[in-house]
py3Dmol code that shows the C-alpha trace and the ligand (Angstrom):
import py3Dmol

protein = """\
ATOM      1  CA  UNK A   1      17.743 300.987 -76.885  1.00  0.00           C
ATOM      2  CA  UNK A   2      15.572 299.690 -80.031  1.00  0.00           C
ATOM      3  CA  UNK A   3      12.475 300.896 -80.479  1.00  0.00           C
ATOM      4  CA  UNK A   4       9.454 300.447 -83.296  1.00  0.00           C
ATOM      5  CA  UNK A   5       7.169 303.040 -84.620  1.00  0.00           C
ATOM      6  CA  UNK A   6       3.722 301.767 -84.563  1.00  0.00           C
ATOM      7  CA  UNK A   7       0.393 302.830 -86.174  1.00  0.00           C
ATOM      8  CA  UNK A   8      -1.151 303.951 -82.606  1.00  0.00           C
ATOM      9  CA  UNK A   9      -2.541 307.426 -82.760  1.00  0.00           C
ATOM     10  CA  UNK A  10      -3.129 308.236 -78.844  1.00  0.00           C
ATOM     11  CA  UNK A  11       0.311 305.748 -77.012  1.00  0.00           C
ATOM     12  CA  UNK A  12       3.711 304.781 -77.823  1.00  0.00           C
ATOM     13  CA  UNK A  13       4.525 301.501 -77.952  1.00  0.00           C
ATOM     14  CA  UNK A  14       8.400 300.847 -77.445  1.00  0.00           C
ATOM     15  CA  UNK A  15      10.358 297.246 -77.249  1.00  0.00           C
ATOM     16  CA  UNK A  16      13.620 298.260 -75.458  1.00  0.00           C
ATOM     17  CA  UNK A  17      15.856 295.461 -75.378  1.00  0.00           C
ATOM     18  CA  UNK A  18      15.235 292.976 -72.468  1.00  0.00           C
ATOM     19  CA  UNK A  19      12.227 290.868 -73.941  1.00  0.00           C
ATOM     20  CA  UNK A  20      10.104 294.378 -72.294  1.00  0.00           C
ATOM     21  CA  UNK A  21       6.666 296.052 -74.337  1.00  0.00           C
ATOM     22  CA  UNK A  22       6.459 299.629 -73.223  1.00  0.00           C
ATOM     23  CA  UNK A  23       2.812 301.246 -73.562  1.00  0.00           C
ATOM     24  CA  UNK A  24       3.541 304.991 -73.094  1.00  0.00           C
ATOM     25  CA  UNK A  25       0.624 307.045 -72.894  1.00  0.00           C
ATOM     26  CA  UNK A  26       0.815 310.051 -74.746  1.00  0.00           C
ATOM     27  CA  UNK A  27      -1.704 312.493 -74.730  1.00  0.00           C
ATOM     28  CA  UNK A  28       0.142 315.203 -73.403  1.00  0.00           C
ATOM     29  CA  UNK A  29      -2.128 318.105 -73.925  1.00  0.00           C
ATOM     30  CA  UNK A  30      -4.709 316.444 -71.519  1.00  0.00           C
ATOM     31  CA  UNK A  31      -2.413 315.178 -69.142  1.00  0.00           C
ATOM     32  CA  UNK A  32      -3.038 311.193 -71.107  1.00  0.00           C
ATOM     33  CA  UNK A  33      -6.680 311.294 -70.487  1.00  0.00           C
ATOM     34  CA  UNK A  34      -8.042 307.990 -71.369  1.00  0.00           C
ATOM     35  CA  UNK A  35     -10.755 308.721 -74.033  1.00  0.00           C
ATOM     36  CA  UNK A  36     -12.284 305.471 -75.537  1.00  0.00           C
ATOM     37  CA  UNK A  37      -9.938 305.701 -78.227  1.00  0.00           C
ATOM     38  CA  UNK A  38      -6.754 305.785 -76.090  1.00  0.00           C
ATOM     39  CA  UNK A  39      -8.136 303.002 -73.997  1.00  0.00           C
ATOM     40  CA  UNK A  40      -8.790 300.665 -76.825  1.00  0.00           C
ATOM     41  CA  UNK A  41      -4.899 301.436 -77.850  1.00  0.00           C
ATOM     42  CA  UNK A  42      -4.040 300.869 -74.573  1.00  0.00           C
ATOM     43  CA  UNK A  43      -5.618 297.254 -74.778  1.00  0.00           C
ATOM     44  CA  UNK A  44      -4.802 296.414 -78.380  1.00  0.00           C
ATOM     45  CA  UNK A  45      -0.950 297.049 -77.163  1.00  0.00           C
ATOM     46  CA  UNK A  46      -1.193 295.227 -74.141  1.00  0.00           C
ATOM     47  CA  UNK A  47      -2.805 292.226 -76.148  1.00  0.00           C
ATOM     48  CA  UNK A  48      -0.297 292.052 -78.764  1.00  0.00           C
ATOM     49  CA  UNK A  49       2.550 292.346 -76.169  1.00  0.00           C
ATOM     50  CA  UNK A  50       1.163 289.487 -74.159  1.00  0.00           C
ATOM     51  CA  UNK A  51       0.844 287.139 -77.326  1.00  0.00           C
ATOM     52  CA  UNK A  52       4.060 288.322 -78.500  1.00  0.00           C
ATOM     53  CA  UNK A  53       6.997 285.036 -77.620  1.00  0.00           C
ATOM     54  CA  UNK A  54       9.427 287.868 -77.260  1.00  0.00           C
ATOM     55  CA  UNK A  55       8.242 290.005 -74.880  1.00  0.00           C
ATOM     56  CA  UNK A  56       8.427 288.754 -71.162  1.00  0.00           C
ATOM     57  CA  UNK A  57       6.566 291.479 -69.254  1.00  0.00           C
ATOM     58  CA  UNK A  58       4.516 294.843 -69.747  1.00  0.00           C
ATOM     59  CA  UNK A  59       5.562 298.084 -69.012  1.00  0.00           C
ATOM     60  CA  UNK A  60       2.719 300.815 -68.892  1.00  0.00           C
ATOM     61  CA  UNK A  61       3.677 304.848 -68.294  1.00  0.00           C
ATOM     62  CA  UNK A  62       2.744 307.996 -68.841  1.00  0.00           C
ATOM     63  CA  UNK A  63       5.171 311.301 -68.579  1.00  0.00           C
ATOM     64  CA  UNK A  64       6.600 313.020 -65.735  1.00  0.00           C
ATOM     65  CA  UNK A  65       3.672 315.597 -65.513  1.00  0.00           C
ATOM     66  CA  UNK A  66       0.665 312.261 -65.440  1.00  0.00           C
ATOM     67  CA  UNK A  67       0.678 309.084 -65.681  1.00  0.00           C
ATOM     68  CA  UNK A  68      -3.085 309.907 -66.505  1.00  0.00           C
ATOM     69  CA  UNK A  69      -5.646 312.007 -65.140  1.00  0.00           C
ATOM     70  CA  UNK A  70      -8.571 310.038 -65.404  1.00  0.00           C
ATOM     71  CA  UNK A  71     -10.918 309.333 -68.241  1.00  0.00           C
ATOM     72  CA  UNK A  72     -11.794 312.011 -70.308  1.00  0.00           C
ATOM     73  CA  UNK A  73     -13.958 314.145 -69.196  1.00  0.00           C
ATOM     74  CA  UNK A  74     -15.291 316.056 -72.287  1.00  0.00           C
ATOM     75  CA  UNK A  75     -16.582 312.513 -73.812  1.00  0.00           C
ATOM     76  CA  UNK A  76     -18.751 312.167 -71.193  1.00  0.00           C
ATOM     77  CA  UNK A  77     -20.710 315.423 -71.647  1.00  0.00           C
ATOM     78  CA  UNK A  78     -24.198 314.790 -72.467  1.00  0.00           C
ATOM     79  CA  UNK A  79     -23.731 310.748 -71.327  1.00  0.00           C
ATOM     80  CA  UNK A  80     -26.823 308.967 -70.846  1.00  0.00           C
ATOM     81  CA  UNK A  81     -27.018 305.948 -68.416  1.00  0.00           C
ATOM     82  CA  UNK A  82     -27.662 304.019 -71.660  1.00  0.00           C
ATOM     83  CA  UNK A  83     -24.942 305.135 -73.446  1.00  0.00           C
ATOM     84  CA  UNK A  84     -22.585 304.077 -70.213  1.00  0.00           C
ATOM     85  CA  UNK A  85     -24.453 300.800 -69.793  1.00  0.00           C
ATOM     86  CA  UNK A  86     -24.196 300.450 -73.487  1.00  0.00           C
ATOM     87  CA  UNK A  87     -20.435 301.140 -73.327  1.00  0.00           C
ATOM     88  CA  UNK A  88     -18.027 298.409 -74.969  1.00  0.00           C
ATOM     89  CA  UNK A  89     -15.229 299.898 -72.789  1.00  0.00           C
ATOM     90  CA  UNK A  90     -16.072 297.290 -70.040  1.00  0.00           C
ATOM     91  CA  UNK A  91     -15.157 294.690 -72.790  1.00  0.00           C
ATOM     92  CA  UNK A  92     -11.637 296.149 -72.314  1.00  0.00           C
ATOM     93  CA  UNK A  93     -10.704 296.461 -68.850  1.00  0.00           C
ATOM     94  CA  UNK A  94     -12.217 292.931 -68.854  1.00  0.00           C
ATOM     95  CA  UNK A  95      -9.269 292.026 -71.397  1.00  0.00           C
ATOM     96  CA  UNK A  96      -6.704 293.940 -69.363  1.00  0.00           C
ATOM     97  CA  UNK A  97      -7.221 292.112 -66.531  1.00  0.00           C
ATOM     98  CA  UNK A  98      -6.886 288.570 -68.139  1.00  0.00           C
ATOM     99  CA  UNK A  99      -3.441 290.010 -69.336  1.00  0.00           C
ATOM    100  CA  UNK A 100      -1.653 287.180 -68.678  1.00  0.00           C
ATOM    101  CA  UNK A 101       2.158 288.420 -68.870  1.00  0.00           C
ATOM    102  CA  UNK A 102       3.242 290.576 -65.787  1.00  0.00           C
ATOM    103  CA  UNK A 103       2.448 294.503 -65.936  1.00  0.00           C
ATOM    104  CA  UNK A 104       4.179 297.006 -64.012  1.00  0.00           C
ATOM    105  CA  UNK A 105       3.308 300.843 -63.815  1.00  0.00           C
ATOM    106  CA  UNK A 106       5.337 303.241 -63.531  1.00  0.00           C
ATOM    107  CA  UNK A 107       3.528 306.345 -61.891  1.00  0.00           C
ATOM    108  CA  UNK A 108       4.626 309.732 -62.010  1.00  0.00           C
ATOM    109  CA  UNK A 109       2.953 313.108 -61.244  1.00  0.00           C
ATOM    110  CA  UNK A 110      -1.823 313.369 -61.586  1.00  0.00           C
ATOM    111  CA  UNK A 111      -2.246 309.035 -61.277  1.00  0.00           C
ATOM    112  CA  UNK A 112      -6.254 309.460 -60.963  1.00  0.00           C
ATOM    113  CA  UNK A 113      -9.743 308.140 -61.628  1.00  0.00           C
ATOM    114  CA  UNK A 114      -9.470 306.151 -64.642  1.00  0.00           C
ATOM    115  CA  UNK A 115      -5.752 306.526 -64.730  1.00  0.00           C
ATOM    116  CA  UNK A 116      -5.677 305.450 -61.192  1.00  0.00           C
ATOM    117  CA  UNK A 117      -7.694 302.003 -61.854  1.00  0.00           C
ATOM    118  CA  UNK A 118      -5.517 301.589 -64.613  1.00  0.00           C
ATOM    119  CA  UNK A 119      -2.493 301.457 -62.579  1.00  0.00           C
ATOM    120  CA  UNK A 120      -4.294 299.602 -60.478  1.00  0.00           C
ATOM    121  CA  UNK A 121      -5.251 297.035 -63.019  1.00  0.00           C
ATOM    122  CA  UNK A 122      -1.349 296.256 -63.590  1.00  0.00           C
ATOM    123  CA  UNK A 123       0.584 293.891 -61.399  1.00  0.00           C
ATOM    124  CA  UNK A 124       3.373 296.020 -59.731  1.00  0.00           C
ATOM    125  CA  UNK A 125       3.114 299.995 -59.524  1.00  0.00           C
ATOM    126  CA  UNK A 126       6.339 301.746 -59.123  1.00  0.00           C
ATOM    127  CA  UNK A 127       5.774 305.344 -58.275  1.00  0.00           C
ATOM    128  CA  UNK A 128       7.626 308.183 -58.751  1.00  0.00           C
ATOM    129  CA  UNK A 129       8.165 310.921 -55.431  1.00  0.00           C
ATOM    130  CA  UNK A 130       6.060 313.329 -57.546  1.00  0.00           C
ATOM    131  CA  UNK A 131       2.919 310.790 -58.035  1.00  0.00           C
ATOM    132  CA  UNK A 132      -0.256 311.738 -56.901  1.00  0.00           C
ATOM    133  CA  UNK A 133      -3.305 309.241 -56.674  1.00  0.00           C
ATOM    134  CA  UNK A 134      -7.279 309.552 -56.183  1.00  0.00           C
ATOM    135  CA  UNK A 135     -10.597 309.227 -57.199  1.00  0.00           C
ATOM    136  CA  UNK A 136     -11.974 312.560 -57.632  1.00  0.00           C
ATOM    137  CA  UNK A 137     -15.022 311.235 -59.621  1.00  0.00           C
ATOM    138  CA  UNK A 138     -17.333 312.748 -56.508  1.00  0.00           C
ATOM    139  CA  UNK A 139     -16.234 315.831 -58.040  1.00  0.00           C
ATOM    140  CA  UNK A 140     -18.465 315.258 -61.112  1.00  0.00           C
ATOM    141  CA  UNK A 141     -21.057 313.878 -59.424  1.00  0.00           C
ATOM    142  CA  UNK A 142     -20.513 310.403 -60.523  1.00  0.00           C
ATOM    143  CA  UNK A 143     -18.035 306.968 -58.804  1.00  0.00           C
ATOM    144  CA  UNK A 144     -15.254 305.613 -60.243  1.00  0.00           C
ATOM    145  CA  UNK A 145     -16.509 302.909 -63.024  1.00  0.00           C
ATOM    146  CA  UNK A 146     -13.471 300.740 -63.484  1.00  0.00           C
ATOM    147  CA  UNK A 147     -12.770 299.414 -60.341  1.00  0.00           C
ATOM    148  CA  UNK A 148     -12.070 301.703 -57.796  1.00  0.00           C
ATOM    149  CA  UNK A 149     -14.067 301.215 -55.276  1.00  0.00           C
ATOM    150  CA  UNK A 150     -13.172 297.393 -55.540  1.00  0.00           C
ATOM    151  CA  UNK A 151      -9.436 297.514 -56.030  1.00  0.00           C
ATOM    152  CA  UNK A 152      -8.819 299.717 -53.801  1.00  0.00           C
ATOM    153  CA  UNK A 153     -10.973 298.951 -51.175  1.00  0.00           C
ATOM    154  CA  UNK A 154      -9.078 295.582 -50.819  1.00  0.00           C
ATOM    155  CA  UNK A 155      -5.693 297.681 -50.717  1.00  0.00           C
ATOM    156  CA  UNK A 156      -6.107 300.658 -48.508  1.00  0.00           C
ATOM    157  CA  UNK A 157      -9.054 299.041 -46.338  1.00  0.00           C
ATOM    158  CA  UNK A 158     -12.466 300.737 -45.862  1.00  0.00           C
ATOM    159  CA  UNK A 159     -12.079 303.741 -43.783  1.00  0.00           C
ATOM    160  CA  UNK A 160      -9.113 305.193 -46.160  1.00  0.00           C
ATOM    161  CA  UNK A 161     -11.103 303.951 -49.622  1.00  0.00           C
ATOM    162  CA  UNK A 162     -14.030 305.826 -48.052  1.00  0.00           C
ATOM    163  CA  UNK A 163     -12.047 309.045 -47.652  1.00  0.00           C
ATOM    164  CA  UNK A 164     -10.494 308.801 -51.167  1.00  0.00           C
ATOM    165  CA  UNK A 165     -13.549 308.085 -53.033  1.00  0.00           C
ATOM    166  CA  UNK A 166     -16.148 309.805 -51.015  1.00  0.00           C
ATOM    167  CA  UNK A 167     -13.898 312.709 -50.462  1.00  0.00           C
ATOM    168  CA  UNK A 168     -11.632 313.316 -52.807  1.00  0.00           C
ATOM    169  CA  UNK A 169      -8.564 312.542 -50.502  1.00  0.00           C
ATOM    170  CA  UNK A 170      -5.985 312.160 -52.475  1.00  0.00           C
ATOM    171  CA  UNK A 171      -2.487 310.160 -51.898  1.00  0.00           C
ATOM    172  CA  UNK A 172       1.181 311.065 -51.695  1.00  0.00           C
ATOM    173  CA  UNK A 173       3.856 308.409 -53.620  1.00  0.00           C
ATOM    174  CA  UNK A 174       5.061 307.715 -49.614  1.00  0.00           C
ATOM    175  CA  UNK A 175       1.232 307.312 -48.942  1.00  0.00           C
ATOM    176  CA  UNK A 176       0.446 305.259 -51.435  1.00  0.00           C
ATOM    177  CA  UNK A 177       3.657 303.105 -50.272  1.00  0.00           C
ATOM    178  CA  UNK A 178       2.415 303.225 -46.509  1.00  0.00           C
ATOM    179  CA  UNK A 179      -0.691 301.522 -47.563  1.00  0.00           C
ATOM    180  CA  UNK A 180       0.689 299.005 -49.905  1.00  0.00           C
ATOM    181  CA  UNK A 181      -0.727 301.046 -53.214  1.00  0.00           C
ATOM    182  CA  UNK A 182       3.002 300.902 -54.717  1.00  0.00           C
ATOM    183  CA  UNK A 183       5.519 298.466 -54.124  1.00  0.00           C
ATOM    184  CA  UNK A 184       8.175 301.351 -54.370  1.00  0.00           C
ATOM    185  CA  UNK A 185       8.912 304.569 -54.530  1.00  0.00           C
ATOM    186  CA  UNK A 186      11.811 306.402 -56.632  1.00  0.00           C
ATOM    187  CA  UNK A 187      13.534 310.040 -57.381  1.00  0.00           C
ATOM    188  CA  UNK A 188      11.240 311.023 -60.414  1.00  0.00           C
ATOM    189  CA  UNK A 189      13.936 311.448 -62.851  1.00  0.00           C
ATOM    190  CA  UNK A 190      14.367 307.370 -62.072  1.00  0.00           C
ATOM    191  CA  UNK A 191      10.969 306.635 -62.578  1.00  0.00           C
ATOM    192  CA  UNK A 192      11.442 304.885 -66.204  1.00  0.00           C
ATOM    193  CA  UNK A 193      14.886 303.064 -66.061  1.00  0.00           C
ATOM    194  CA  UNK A 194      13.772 301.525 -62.405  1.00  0.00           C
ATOM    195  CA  UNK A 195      10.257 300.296 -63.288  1.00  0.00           C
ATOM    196  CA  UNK A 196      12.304 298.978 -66.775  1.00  0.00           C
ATOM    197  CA  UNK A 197      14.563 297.427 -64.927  1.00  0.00           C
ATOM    198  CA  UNK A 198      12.362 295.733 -62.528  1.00  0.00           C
ATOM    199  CA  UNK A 199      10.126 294.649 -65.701  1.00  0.00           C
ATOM    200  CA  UNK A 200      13.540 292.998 -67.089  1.00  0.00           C
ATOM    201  CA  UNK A 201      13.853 291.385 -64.375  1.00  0.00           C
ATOM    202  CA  UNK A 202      10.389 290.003 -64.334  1.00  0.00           C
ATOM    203  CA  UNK A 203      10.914 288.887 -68.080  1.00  0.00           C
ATOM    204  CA  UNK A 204      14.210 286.953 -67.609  1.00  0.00           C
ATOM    205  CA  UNK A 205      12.454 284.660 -65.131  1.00  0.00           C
ATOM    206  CA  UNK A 206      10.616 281.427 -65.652  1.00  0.00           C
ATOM    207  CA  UNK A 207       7.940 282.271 -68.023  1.00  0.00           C
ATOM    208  CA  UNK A 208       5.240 279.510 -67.340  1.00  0.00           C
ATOM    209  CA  UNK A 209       6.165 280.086 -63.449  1.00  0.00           C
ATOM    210  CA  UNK A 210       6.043 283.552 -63.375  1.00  0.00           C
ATOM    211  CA  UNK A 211       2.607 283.493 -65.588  1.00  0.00           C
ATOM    212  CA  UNK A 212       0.711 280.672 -62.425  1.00  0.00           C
ATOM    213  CA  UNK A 213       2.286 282.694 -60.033  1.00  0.00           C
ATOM    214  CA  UNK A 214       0.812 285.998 -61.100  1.00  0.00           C
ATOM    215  CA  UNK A 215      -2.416 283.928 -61.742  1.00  0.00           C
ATOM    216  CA  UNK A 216      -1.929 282.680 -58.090  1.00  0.00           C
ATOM    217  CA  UNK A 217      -1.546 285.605 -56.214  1.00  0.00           C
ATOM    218  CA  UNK A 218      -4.296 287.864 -58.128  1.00  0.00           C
ATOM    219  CA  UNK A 219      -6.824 285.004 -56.986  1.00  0.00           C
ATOM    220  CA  UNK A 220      -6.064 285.803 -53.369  1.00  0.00           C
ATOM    221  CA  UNK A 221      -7.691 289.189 -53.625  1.00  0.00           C
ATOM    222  CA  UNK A 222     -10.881 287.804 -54.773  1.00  0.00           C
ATOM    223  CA  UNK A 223     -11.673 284.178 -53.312  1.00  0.00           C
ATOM    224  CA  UNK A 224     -11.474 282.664 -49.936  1.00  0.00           C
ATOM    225  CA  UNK A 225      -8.499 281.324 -48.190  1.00  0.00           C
ATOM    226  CA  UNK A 226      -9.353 277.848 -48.807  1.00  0.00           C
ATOM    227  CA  UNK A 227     -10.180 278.024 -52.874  1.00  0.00           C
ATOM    228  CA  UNK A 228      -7.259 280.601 -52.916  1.00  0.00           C
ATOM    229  CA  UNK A 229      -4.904 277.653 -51.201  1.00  0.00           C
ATOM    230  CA  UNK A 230      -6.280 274.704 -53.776  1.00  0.00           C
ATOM    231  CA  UNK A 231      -5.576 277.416 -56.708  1.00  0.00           C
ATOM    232  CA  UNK A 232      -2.082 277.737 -55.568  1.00  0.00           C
ATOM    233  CA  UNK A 233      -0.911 273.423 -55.056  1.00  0.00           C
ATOM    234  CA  UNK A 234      -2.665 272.634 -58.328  1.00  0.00           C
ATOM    235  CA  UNK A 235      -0.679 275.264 -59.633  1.00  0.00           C
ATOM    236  CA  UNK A 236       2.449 274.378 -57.858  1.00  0.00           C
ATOM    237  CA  UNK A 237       2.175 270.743 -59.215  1.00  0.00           C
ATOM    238  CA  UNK A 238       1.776 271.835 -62.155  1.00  0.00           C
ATOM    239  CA  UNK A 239       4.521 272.976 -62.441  1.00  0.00           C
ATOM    240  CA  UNK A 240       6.080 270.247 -62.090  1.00  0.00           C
ATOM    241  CA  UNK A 241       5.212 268.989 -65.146  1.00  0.00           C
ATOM    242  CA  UNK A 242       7.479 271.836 -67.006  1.00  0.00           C
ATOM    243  CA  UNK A 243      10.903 271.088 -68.539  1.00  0.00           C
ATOM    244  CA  UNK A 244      11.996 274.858 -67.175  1.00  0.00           C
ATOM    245  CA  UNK A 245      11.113 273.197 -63.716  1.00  0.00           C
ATOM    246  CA  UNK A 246      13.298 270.479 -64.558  1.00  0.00           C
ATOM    247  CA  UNK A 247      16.150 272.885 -65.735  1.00  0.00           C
ATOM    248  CA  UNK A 248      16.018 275.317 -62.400  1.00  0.00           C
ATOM    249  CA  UNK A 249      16.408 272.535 -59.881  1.00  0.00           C
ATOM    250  CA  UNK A 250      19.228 271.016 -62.399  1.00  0.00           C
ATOM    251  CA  UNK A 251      20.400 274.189 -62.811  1.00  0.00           C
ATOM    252  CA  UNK A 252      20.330 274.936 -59.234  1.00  0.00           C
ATOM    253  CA  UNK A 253      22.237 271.537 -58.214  1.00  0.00           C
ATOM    254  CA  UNK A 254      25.102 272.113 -60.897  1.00  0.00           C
ATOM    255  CA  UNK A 255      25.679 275.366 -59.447  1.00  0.00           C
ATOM    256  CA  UNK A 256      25.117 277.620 -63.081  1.00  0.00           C
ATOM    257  CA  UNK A 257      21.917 280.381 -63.801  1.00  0.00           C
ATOM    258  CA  UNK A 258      19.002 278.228 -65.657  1.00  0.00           C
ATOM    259  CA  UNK A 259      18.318 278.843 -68.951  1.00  0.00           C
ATOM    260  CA  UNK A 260      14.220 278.478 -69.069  1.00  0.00           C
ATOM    261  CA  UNK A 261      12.468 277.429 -72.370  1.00  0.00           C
ATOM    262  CA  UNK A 262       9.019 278.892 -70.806  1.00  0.00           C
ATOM    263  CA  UNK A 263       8.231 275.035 -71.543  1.00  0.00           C
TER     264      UNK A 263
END
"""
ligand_1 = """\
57
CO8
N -10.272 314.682 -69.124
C -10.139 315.606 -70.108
N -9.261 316.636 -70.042
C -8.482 316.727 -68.955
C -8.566 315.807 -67.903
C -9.510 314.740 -68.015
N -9.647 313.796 -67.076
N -7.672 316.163 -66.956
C -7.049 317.254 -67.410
N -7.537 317.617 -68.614
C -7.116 318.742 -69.445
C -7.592 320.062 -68.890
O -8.921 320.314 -69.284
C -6.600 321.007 -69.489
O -6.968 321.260 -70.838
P -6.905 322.796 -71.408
O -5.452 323.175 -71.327
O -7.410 322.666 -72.807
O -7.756 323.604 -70.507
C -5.296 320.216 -69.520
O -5.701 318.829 -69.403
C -4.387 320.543 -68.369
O -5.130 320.427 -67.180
P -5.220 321.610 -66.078
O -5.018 322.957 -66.711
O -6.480 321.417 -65.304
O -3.928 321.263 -65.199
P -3.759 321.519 -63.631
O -2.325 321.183 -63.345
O -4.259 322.854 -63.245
O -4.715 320.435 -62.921
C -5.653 318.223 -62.569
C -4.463 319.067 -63.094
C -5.778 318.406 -61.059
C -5.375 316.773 -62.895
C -6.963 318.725 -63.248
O -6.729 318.779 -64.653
C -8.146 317.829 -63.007
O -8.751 317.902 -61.950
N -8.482 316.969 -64.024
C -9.652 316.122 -63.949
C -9.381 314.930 -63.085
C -10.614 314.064 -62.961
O -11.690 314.495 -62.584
N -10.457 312.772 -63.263
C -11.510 311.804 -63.139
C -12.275 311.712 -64.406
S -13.708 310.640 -64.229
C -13.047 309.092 -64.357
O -11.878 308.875 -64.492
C -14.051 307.973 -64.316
C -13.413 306.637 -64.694
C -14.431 305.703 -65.222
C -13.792 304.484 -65.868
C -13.641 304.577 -67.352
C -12.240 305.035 -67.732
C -11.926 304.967 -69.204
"""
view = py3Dmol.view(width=600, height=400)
view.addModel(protein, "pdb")
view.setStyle({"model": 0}, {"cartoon": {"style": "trace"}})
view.addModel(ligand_1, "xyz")
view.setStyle({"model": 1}, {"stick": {}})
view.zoomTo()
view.show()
């Protein structure tokens, strides 16, 4: 496995072979709480990953112990409502979202508030049997402020949202797979080489077709049916217009793998 040093005070960022960026979170003495600092890494790496040609799809993980326990709660002491509405941070999960190549997250052990929506904010989360998720912002008196209540309102439905951010309830990894949270759930030693893997995977394909589909299938949590359908034939004929769509029906017809161009 290759890897690059970079300049990035509060994450690692890692290119293992495979056309995969790796943002590892590493804060370890606060269990990779997301202070502004880390969070504007966080998004600096993820943008240069997406507009890097070699890199296929996003990895985004934290260690065995957290994933990441929220934001960090000694930069909000003495907050005003100013100050949050103020906040540039917004700016940044707004950039995260239009992220364009696919993320995965790979989740072990605390997964919560602001560590939580970010997980949420990626594509695919792979958990590991130790993860724990939540929203324990009740506890401080405050909501979650990056999407929580949205994102996973539309996955768990609103009786089990309620409970988890009204109450603090938080979420097993077999939970969290129960209700569609996680796609999948591994032995936590596996965490890292099966959420890699799947991210390989993810890169190798199609690019343009793997970029409308992700495009595609994000729209259905936030439009209706009908718009959601019309997003996904204009997209689909689209497509069309690609030489790599050219190539994997060739390919497919001649009977060898496609080689895609992401043209
Ligand atoms: N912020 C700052 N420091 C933290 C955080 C955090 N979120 N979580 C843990 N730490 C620190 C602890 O203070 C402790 O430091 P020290 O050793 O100096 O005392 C160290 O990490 C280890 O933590 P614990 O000793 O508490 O470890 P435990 O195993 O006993 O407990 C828990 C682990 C349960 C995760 C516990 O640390 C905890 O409850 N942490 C706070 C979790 C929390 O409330 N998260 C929500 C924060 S609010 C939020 O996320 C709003 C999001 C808004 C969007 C914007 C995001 C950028």
């Amino acid at each position: 496995m290759s890897s690059e040093s970079t300049a990035y005070e509060h994450i690692l960022v890692e290119r293992p072979a495979g056309r995969v960026g790796v943002v590892r979170l590493n804060r370890p003495r606060v269990l990779n709480a997301l202070s502004s600092a880390t969070l504007r890494e966080i998004v600096t790496a993820v943008g240069e990953l997406d507009a890097d040609d070699t890199i296929g799809a996003i990895l985004v993980t934290g260690s065995t112990r957290a994933f990441a326990a929220g934001a960090d709660v000694a930069e909000m002491d003495g907050k005003s409502a100013a100050d949050l509405l103020a906040d540039r941070r917004y700016e940044l999960w707004e950039t995260l979202r239009r992220t364009r190549k696919p993320m995965v997250a790979a989740v072990a052990g605390f997964c919560l508030g602001g560590g939580h929506e970010l997980a949420m904010a990626c594509d695919i989360v792979v958990a590991a049997e130790n993860a724990v998720f939540g929203q324990p912002e009740i506890n401080l008196g405050i909501i979650p402020g990056a999407g929580g209540t949205q994102r996973l309102t539309r996955a768990l439905g609103k009786s089990l949202a309620m409970e988890v951010v009204l109450n603090d309830r938080r979420l097993s990894a077999d939970e969290a797979l129960r209700h569609g949270l996680v796609s999948r759930v591994v032995p936590t030693e596996r965490l890292y080489d099966e959420a890699l893997g799947l991210a390989r995977q993810l890169a190798a394909r199609a690019p343009l077709a793997v970029r409308l589909a992700k495009q595609s299938v994000l729209r259905a949590g936030d439009t209706t049916l009908e718009v959601g359908l019309q997003f996904e034939r204009h997209n689909f004929a689209l497509l069309f217009a690609t030489e790599d769509q050219q190539e994997g029906v060739r390919a497919f017809l001649e009977k060898r793998p496609a080689v895609w161009k992401g043209r």
